[in-house]
C-alpha positions in Angstrom: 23.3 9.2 1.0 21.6 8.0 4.1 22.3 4.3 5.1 20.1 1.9 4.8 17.5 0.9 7.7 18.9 -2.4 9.6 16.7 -4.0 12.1 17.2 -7.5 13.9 16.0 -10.2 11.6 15.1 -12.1 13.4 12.3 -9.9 15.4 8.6 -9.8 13.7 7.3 -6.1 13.4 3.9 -5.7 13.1 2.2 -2.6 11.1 -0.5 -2.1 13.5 -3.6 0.5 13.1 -2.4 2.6 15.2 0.9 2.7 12.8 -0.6 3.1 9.8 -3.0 5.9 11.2 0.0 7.8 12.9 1.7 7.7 9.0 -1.5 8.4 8.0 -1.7 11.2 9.9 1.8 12.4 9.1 1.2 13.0 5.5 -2.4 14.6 6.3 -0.9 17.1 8.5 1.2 18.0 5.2 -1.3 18.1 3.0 -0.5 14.7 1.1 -2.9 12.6 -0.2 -2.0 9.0 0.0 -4.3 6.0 -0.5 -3.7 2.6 0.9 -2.7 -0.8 -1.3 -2.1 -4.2 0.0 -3.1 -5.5 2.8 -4.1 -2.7 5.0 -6.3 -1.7 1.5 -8.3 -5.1 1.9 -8.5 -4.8 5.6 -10.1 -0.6 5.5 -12.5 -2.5 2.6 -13.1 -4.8 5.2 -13.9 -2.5 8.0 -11.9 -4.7 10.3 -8.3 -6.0 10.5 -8.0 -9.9 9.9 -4.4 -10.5 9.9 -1.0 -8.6 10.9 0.6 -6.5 8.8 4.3 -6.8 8.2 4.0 -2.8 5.6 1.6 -0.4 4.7 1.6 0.4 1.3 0.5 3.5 0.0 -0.3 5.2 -3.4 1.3 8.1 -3.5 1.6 11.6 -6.2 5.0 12.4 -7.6 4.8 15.6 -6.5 4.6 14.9 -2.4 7.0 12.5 -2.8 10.2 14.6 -1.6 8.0 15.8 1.4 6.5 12.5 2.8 10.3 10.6 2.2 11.4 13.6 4.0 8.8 13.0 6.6 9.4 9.5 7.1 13.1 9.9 7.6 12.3 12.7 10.3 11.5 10.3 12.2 14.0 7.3 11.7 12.9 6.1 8.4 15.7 4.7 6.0 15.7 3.0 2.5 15.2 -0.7 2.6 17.8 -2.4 -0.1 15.7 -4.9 -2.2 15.9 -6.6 -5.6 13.0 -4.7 -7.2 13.5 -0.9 -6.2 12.3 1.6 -8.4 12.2 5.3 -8.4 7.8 4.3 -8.4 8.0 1.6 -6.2 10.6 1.3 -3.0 10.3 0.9 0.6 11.7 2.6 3.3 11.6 1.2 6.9 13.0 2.2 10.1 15.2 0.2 13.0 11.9 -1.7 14.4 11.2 -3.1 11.3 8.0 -1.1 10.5 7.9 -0.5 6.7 6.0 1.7 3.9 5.9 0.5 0.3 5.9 3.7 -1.7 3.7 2.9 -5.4 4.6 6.4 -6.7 2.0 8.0 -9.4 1.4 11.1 -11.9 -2.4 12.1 -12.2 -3.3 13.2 -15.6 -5.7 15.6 -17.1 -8.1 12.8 -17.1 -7.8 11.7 -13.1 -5.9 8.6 -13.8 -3.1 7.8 -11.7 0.1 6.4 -14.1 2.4 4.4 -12.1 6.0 4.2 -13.8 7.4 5.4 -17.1 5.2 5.1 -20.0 7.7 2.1 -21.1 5.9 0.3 -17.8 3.2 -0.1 -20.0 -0.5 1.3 -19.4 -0.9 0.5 -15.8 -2.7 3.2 -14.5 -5.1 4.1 -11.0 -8.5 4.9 -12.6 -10.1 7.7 -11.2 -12.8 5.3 -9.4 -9.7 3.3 -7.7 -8.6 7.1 -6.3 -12.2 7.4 -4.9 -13.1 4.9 -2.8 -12.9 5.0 1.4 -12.3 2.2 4.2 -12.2 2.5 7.6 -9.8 1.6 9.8 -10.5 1.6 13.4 -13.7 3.2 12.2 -11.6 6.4 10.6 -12.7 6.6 6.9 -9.4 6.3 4.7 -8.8 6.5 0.9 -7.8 2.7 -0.5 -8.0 1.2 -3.3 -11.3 -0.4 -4.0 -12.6 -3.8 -3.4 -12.8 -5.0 -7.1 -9.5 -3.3 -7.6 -7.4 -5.0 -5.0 -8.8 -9.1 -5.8 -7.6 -7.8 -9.6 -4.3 -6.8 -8.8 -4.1 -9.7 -6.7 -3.5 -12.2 -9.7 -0.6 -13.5 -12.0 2.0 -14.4 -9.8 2.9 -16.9 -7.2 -0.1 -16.7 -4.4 1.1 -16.1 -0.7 -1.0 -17.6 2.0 -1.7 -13.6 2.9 -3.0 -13.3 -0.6 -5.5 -16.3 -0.8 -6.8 -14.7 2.4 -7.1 -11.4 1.4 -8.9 -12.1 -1.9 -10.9 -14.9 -0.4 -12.1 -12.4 2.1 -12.6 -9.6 -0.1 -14.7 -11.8 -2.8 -16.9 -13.2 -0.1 -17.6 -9.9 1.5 -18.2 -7.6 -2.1 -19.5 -10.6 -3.8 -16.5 -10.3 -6.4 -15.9 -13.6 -8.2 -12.9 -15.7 -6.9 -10.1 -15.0 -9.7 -9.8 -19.0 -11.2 -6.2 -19.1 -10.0 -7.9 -18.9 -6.2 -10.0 -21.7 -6.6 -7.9 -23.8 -7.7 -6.3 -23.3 -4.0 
């Protein structure tokens, strides 16, 4: 088992473009197919970045999951120990504190993208949330969709990052403000 990734706490590591492109990049180069969540998702909706990025997650297929892990480690990537580590969701991060939040899915006949067991409940991509393109530095890149991200922003404790994000995203899409927002 590899140990886990240990990086100076105390240090703030950014998850610039040019870091997200590079991993970007990396999983392109082996044919994977990953789409961006979180905040990285809102900022390619965007077209622009508006705040620093501590992860990138991504939306990954079952089936590349062994090859982009493997990737990632290649180059210094390690598990990062946390309380809510699934097999579908975990992290991995390397020694400057750069993260990747891995939301692992299984595509069915019908295009959906199941994320967890089926005891998870029915929480599943849609096709159209597999679909849709950012940009990033101006380089198109498969995200999760505008309406998509402001709903899966809801129903737990709001982060300042979050009120931004989704305050940002309904202005730009014309998306209405989730009621827990406004309340902000």
């Amino acid at each position: 088992m590899e140990a886990p990734a240990t990086r100076d706490v105390g240090a703030l590591c950014e998850m610039r473009a040019a870091d997200a492109l590079d991993i970007l990049d990396r999983m392109t180069a082996l044919g994977i197919q990953i789409w961006l969540d979180g905040g990285w998702a809102v900022d390619a909706c965007l077209g622009r970045q508006t705040r620093p990025h501590g992860d990138l997650d991504i939306v990954i297929e079952e089936r590349h999951l062994a090859a982009a892990v493997d990737a990632l480690m290649a180059i210094g990537y390690r598990p990062v120990p946390r309380d809510d580590t699934r097999p579908w969701n975990f992290v991995l991060g390397d020694t400057a504190g750069h993260e990747v939040d891995f939301h692992v899915i299984v595509i069915d006949a019908a295009g959906r993208g199941r994320y967890g067991p089926p005891d998870l409940g029915d929480f599943a991509y849609e096709p159209e949330a597999l679909a849709y393109f950012g940009h990033i530095q101006g380089r198109p890149v498969a995200c999760m969709p505008p309406d998509w991200l402001v709903r899966w922003h809801t129903g737990y404790e709001l982060r300042p990052n979050d009120i931004a994000d989704v305050t940002a995203l309904s202005a730009e899409f014309a998306i209405p403000l989730p009621a827990e927002y406004a309340q902000q």
